[in-house]
N, CA, C and O atoms as CSV, one atom per row, in Angstrom:
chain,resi,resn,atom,element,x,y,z
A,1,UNK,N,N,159.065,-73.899,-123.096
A,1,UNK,CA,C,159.278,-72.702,-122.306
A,1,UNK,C,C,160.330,-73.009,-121.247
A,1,UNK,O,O,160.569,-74.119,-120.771
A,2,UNK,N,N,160.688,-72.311,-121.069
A,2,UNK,CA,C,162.604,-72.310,-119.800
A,2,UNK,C,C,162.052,-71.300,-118.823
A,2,UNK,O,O,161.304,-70.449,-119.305
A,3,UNK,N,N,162.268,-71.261,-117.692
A,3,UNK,CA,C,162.888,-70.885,-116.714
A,3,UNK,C,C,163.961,-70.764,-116.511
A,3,UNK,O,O,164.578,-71.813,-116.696
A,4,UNK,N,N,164.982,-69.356,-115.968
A,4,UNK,CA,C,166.163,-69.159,-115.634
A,4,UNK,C,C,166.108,-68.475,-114.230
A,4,UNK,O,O,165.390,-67.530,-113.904
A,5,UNK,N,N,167.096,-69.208,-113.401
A,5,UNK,CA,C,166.828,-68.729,-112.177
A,5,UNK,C,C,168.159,-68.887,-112.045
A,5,UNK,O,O,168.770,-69.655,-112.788
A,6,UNK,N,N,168.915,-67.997,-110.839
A,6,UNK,CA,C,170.101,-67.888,-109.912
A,6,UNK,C,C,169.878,-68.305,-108.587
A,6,UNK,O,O,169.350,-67.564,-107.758
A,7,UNK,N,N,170.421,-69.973,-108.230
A,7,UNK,CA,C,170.292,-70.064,-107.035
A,7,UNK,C,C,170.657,-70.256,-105.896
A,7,UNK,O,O,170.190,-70.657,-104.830
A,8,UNK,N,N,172.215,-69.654,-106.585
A,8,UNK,CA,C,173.535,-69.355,-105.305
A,8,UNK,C,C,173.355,-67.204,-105.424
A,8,UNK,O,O,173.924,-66.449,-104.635
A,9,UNK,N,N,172.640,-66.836,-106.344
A,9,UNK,CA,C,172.372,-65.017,-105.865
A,9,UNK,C,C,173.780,-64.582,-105.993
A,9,UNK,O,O,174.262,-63.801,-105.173
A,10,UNK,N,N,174.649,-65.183,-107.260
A,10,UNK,CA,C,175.539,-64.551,-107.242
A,10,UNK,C,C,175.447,-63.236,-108.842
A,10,UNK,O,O,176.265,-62.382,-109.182
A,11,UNK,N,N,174.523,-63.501,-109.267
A,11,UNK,CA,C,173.704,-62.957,-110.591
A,11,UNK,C,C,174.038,-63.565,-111.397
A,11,UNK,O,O,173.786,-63.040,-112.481
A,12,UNK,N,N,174.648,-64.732,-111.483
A,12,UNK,CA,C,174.783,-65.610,-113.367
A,12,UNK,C,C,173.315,-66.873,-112.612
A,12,UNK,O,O,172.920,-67.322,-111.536
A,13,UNK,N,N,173.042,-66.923,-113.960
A,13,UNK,CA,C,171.990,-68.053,-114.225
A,13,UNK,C,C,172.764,-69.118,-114.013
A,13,UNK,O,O,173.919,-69.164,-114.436
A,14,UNK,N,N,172.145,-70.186,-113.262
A,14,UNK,CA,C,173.005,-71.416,-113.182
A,14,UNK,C,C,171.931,-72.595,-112.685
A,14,UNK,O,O,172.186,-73.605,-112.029
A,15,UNK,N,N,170.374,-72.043,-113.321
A,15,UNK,CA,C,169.600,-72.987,-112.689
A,15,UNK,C,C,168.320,-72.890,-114.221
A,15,UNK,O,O,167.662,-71.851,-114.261
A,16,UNK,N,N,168.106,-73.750,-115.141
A,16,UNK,CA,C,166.940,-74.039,-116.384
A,16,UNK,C,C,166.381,-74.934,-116.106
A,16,UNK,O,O,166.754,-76.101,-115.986
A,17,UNK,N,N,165.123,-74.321,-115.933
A,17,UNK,CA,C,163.761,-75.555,-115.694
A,17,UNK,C,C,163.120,-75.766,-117.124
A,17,UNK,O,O,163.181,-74.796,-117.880
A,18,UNK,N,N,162.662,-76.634,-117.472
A,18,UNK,CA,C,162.205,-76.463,-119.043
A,18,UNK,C,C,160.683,-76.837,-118.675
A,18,UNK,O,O,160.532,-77.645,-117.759
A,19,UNK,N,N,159.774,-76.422,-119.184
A,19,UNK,CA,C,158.538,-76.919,-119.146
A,19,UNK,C,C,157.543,-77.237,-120.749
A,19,UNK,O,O,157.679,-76.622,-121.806
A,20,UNK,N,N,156.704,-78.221,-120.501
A,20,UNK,CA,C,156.063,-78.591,-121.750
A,20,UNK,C,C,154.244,-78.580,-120.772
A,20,UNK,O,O,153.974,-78.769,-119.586
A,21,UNK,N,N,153.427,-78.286,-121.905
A,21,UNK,CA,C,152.258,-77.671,-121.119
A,21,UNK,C,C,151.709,-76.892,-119.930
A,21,UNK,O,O,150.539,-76.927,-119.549
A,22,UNK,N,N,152.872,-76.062,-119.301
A,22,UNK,CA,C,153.239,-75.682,-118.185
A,22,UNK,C,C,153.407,-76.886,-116.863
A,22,UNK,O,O,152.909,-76.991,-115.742
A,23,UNK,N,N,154.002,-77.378,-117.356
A,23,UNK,CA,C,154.656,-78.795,-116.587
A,23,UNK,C,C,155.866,-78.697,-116.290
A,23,UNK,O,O,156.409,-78.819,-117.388
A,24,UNK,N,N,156.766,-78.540,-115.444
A,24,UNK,CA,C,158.130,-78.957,-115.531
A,24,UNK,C,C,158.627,-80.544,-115.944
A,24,UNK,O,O,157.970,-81.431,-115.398
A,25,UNK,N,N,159.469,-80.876,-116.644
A,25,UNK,CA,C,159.567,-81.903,-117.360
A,25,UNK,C,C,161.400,-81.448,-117.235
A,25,UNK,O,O,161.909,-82.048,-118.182
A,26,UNK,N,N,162.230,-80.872,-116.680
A,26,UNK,CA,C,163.320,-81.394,-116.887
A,26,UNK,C,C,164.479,-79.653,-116.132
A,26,UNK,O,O,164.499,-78.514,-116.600
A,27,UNK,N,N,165.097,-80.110,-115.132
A,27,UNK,CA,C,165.875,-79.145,-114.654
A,27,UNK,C,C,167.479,-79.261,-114.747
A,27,UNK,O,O,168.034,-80.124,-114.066
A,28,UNK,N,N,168.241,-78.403,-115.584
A,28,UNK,CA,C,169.452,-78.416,-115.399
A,28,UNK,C,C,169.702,-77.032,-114.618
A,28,UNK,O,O,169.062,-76.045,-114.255
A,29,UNK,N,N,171.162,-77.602,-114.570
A,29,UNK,CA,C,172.213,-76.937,-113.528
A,29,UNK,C,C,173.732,-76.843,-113.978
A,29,UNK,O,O,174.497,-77.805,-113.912
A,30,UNK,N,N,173.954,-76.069,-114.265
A,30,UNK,CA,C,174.723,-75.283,-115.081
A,30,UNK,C,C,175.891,-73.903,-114.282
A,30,UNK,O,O,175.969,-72.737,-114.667
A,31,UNK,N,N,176.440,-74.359,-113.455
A,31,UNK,CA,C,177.381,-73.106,-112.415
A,31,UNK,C,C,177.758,-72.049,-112.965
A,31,UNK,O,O,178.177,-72.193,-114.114
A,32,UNK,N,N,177.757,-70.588,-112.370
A,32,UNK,CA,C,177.808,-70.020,-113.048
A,32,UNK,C,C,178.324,-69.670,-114.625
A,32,UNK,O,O,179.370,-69.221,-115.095
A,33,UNK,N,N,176.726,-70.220,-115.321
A,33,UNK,CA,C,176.353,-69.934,-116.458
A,33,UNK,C,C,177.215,-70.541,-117.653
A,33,UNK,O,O,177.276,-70.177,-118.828
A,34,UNK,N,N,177.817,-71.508,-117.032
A,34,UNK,CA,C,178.795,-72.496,-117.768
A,34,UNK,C,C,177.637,-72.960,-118.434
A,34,UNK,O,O,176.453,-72.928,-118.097
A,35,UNK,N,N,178.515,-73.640,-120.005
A,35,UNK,CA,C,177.627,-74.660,-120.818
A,35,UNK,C,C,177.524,-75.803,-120.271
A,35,UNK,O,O,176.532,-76.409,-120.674
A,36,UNK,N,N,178.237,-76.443,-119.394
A,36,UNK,CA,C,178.109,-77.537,-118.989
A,36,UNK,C,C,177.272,-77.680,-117.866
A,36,UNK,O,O,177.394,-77.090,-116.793
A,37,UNK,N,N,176.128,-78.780,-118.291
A,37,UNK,CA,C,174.936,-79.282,-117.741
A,37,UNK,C,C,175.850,-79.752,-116.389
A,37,UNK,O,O,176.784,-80.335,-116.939
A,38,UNK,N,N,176.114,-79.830,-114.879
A,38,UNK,CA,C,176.596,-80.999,-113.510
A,38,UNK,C,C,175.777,-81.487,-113.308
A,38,UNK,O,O,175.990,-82.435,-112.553
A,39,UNK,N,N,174.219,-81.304,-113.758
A,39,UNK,CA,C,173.392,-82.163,-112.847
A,39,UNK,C,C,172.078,-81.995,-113.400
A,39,UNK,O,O,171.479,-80.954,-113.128
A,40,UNK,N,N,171.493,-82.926,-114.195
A,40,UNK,CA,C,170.184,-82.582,-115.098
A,40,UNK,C,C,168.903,-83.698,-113.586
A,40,UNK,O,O,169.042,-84.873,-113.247
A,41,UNK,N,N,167.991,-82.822,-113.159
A,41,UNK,CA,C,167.010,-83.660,-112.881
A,41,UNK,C,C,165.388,-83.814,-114.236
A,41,UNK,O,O,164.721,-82.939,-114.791
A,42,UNK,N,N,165.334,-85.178,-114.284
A,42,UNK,CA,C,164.475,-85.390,-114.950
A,42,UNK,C,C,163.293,-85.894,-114.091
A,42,UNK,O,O,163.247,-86.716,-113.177
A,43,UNK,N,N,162.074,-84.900,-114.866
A,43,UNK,CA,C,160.764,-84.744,-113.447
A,43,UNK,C,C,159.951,-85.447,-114.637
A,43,UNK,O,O,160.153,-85.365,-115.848
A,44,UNK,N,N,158.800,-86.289,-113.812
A,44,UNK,CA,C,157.633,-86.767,-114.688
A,44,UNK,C,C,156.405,-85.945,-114.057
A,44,UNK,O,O,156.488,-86.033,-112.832
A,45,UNK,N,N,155.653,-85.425,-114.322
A,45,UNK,CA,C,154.369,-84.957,-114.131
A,45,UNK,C,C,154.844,-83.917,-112.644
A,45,UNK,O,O,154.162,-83.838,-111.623
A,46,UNK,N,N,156.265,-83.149,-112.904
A,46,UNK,CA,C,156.663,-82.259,-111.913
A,46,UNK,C,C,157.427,-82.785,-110.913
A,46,UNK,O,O,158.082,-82.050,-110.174
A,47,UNK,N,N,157.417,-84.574,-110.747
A,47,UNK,CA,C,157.695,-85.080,-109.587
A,47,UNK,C,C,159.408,-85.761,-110.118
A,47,UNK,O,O,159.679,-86.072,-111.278
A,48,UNK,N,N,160.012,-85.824,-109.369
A,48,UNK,CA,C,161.446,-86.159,-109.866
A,48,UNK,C,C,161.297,-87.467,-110.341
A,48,UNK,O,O,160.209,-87.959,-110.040
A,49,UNK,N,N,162.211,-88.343,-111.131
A,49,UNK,CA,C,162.310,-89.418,-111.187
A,49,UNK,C,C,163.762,-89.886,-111.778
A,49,UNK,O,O,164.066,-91.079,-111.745
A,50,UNK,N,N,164.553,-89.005,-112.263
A,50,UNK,CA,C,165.764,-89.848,-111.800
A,50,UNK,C,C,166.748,-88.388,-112.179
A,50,UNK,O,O,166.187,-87.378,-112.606
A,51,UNK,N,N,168.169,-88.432,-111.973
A,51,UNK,CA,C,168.681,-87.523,-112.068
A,51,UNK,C,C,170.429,-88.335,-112.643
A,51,UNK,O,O,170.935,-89.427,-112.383
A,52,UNK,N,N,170.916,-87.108,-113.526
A,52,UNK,CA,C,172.066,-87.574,-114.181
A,52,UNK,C,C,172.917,-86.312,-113.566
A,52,UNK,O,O,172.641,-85.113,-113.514
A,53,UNK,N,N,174.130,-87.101,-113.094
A,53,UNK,CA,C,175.328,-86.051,-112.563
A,53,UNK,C,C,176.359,-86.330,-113.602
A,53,UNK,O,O,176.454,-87.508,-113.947
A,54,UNK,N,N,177.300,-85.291,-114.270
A,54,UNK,CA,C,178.894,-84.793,-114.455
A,54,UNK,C,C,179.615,-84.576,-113.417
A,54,UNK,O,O,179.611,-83.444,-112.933
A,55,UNK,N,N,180.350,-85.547,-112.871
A,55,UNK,CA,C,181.085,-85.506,-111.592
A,55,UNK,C,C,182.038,-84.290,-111.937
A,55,UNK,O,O,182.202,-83.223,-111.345
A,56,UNK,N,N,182.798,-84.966,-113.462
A,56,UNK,CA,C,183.985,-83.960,-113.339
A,56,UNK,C,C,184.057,-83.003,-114.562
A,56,UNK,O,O,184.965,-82.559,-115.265
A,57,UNK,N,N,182.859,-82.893,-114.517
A,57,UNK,CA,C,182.563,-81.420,-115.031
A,57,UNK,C,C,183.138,-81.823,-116.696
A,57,UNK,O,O,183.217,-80.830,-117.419
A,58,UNK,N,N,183.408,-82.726,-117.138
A,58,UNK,CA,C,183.582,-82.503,-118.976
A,58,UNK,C,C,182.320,-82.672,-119.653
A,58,UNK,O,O,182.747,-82.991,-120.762
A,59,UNK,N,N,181.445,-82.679,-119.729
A,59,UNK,CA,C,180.381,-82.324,-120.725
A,59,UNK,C,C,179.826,-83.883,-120.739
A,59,UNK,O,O,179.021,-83.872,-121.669
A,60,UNK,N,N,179.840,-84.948,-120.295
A,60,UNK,CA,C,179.175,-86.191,-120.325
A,60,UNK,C,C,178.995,-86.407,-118.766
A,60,UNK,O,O,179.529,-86.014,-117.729
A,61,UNK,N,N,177.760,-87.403,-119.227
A,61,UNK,CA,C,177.153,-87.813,-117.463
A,61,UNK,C,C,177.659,-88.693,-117.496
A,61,UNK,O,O,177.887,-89.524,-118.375
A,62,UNK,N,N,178.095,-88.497,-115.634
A,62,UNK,CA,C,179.242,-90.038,-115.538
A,62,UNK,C,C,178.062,-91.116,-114.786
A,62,UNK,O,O,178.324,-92.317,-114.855
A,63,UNK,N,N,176.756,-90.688,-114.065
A,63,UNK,CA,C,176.355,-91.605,-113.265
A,63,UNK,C,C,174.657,-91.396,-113.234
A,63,UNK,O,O,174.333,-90.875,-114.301
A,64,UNK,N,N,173.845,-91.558,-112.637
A,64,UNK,CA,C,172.400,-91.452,-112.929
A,64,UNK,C,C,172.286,-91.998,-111.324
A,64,UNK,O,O,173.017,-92.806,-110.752
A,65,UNK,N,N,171.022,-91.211,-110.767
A,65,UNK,CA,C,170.411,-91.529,-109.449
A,65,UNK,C,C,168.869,-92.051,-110.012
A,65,UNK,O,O,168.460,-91.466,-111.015
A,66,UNK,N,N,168.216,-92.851,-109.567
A,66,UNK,CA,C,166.914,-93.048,-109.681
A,66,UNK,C,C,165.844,-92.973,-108.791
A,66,UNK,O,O,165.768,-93.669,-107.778
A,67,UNK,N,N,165.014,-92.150,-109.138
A,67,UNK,CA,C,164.071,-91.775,-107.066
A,67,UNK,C,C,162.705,-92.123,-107.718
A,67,UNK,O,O,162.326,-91.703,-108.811
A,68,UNK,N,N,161.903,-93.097,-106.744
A,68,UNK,CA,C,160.930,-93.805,-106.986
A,68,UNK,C,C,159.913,-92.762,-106.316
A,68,UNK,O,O,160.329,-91.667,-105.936
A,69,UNK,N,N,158.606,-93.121,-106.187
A,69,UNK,CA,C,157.813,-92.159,-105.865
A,69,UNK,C,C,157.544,-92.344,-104.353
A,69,UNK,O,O,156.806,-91.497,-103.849
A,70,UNK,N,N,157.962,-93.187,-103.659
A,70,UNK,CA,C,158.310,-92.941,-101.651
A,70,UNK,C,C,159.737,-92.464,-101.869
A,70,UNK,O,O,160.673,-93.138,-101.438
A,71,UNK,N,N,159.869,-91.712,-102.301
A,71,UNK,CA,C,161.625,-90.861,-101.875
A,71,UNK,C,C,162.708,-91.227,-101.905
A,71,UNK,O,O,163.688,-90.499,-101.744
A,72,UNK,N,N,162.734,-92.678,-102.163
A,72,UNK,CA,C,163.807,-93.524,-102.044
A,72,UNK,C,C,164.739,-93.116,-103.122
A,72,UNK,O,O,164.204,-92.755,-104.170
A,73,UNK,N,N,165.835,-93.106,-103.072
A,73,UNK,CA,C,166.596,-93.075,-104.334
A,73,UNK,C,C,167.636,-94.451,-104.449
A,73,UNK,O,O,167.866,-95.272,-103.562
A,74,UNK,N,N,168.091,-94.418,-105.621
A,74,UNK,CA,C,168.643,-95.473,-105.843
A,74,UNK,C,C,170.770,-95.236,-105.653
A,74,UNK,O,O,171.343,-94.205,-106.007
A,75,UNK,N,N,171.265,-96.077,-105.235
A,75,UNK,CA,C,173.084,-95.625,-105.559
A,75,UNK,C,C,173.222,-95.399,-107.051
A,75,UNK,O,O,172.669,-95.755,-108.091
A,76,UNK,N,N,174.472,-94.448,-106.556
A,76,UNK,CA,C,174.785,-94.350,-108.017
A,76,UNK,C,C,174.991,-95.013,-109.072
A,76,UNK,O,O,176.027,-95.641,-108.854
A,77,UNK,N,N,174.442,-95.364,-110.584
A,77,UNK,CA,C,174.363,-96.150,-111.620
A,77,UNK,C,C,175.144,-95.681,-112.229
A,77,UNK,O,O,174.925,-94.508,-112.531
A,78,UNK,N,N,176.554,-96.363,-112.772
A,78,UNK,CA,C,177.179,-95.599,-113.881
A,78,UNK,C,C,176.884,-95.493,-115.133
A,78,UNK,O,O,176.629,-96.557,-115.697
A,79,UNK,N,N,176.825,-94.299,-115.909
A,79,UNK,CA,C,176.424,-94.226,-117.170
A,79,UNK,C,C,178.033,-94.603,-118.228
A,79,UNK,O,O,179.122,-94.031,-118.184
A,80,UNK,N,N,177.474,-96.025,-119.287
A,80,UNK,CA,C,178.675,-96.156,-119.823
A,80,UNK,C,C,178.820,-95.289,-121.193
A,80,UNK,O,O,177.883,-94.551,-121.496
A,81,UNK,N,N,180.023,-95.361,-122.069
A,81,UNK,CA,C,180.078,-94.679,-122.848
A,81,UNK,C,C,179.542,-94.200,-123.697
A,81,UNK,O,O,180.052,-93.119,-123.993
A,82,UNK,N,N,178.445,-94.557,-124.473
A,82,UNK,CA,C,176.950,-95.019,-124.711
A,82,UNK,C,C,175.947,-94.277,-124.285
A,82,UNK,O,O,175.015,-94.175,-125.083
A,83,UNK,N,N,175.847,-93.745,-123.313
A,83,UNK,CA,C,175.339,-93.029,-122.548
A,83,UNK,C,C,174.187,-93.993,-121.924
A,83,UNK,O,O,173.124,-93.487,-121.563
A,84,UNK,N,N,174.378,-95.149,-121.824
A,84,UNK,CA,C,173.578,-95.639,-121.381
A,84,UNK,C,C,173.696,-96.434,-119.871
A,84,UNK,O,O,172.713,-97.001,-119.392
């Protein structure tokens, strides 16, 4: 199940929450209503745990944040070609 939300209120969708058992399990971000994902957060049991950015907007993640469960996040990790 998806969620579509607008959350600059300019009326294009630019915000998909996806959920599995009514869980959120994974939020992209998408500017107005572009195919391209800038910024996927990946949630475990609703709670964030790491997040992948498209700096420059071509359709691959250039870097990954990692946020532990005290808030901390991690510097940016580059994602190599691989996607790994």
């Amino acid at each position: 199940v998806n969620e579509k939300n607008d959350t600059d209120f300019n009326g294009l969708v630019d915000c998909v929450t996806t959920f599995a058992d009514g869980i959120a399990t994974r939020v992209d971000y998408m500017p107005n209503e572009s195919k391209i994902v800038t910024r996927r957060q990946v949630l475990k049991d609703s709670v964030l745990v790491e997040e992948l950015v498209d700096e420059n907007r071509d359709g691959t993640f250039d870097y990954k944040i990692r946020h532990d469960p005290f808030g901390e996040t991690s510097k940016p990790i580059p994602i190599g070609p691989d996607g790994k």
